[in-house]
N, C-alpha and C positions, 0 to 999 in steps of 0.2 A: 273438710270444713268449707263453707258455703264461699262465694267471693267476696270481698266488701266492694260496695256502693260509693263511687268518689261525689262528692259532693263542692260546689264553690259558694262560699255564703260570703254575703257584704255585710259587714259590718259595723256599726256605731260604736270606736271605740270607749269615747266617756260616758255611757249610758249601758255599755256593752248590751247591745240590739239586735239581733238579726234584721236587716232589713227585709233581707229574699235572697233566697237558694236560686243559683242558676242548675236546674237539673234536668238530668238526660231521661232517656225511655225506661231504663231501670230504676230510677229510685221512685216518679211517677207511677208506675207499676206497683212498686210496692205500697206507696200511700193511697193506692187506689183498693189494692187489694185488703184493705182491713177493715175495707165495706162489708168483706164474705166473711169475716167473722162472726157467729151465730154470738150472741148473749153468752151463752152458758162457756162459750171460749173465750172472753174476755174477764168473764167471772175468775174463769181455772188460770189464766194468765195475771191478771192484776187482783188479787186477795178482797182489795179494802177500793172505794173512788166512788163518783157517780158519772152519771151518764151526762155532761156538761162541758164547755169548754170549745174545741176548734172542732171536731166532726163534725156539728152542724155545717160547718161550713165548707171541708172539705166531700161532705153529701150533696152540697151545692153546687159545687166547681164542677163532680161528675154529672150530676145534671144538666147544666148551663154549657158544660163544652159541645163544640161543634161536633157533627157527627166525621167533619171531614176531619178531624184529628187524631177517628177512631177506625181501630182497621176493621176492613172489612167483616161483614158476618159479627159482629160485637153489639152487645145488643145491651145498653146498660141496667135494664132489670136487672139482670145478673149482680152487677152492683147497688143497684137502688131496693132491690127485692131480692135479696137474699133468699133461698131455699136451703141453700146446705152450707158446708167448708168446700170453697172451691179448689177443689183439685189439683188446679195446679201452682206448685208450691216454690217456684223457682224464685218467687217477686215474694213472697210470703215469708222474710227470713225467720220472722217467729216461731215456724214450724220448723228448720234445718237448725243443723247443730247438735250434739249430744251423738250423732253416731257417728261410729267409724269410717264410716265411708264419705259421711257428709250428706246422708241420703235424708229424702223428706220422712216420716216417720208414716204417712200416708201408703206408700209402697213396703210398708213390713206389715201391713194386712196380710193374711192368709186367708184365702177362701177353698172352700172344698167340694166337689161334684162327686155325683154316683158313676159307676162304671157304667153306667148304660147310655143312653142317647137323650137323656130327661134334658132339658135345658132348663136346672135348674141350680144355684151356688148359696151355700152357706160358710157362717164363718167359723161354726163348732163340728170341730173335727168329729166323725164317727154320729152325727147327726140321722135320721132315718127319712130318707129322698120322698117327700109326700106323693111322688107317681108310682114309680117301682118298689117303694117301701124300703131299696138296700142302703146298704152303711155308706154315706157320705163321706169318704178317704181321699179320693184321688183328689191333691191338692193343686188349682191353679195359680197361674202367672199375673199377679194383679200390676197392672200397665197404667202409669201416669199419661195422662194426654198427650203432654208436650212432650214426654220420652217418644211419642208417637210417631208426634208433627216432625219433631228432630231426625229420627231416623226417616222420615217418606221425602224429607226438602234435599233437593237439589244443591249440589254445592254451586258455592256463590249466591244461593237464597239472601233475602234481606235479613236484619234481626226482628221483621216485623212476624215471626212466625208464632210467637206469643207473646202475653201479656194483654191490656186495653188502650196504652195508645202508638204510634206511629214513632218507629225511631228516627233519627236524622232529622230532629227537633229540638229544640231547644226549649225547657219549659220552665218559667218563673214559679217559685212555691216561695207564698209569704212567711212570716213569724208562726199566722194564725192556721197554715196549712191553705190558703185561698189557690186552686192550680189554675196557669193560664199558658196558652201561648209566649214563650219569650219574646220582647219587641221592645225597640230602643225607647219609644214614646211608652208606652209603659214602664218602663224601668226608669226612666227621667221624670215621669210624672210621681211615681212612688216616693222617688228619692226629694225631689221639691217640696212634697208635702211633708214628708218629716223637716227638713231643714230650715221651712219655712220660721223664722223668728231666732234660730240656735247655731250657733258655734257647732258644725259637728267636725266631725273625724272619721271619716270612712277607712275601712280598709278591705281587704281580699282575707279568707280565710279558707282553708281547705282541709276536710274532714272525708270519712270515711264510716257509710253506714252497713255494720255486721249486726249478728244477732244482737247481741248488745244494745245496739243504738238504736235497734227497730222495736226493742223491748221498752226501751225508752221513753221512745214517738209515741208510743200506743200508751201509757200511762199518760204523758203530758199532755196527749192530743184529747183526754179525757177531762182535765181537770182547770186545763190552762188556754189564755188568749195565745200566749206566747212560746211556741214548743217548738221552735227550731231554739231561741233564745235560753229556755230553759235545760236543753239537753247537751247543748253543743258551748254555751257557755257558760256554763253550772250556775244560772240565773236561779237564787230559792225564794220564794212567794213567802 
């Protein structure tokens, strides 16, 4: 099974609000990653919804962030421009879970080559190799990226070796999914303008995001302003 995601949210106990998530390199990761989700995967994942609610604005934040927040070589088309299901699946908990192993379901691809030297791969076994015409058998090793990068990094490597942004940051994620840099003057000016005219009640809350919660996100972050609020404290519209 996949790890969960600790999470600290502030909260507005008489209004019960998420104000904002104080969150690490992993759970940004993952709310960035559900940019690479094609249509037809959000179709197969949430049944019934439309396309409205907080990704606008979390399509924003990957936009708008600095590039110095982003590691090296990241290049966010990837995320703004989507081409396919991005591969790697470790910030993607939607895809882990349901196997034994806890593996993405990504790497239970089979793919198959001819005996001969064709550099070519399909995924139905006993297929006919369009160069040398033979039976396409011999099965290959399909390799996630990051099982890559993981095995070539150095120990003592940073955890910046995947993902899209920079570990050993601190990042604010609002109610509506808005990501930013964490900063006191941010986080004071947030909190000011909700309290502005009200009585509130703040407190510390502390959650854990698994398959579960990330199936969650991704329905609420579809429908709703409010999807840290609606997930995390069964906030119903």
């Amino acid at each position: 099974m996949a790890p969960k995601i600790p999470l600290k949210l502030l909260v507005e106990s008489k209004s019960k609000k998420v104000l904002f998530a104080e969150a690490g390199k992993e759970f940004v990761d993952f709310v960035f990653s559900l940019l690479t989700l094609p249509i037809g995967a959000v179709v197969k994942l949430i049944s019934a919804g439309t396309m409205y609610g907080s990704i606008g604005r979390l399509y924003q934040s990957v936009d708008h962030i600095s590039a110095s927040y982003l590691l090296p070589n990241t290049d966010k088309a990837d995320l703004l421009q989507p081409k396919v299901l991005h591969p790697d699946g470790r910030e993607l908990l939607l895809l882990q879970g349901g196997e034994a192993d806890g593996a993405s379901p990504l790497a239970k691809f089979k793919m198959y080559t001819c005996p001969g030297s064709c550099v070519t791969v399909t995924m139905e076994n006993n297929a006919e190799c369009p160069n040398c015409k033979q039976a396409m058998t011999t099965e290959m090793t399909f390799v996630l990226p990051f099982a890559a990068r993981a095995t070539a990094a150095p120990q003592g490597a940073s955890d910046d070796s995947g993902g899209y942004v920079k570990g050993l940051v601190t990042y604010m994620v609002t109610d509506g999914l808005e990501v930013t840099p964490m900063s006191a003057i941010s986080s004071i000016t947030l909190i000011n303008k909700f309290s502005v005219g009200k009585d509130v009640d703040l407190a510390e809350k502390f959650v854990s995001v698994g398959m579960d919660e990330g199936l969650a996100l991704l329905k609420a972050a579809l429908r709703s302003d409010t999807v840290l609020s609606d997930v995390f404290l069964a906030r119903k519209k």
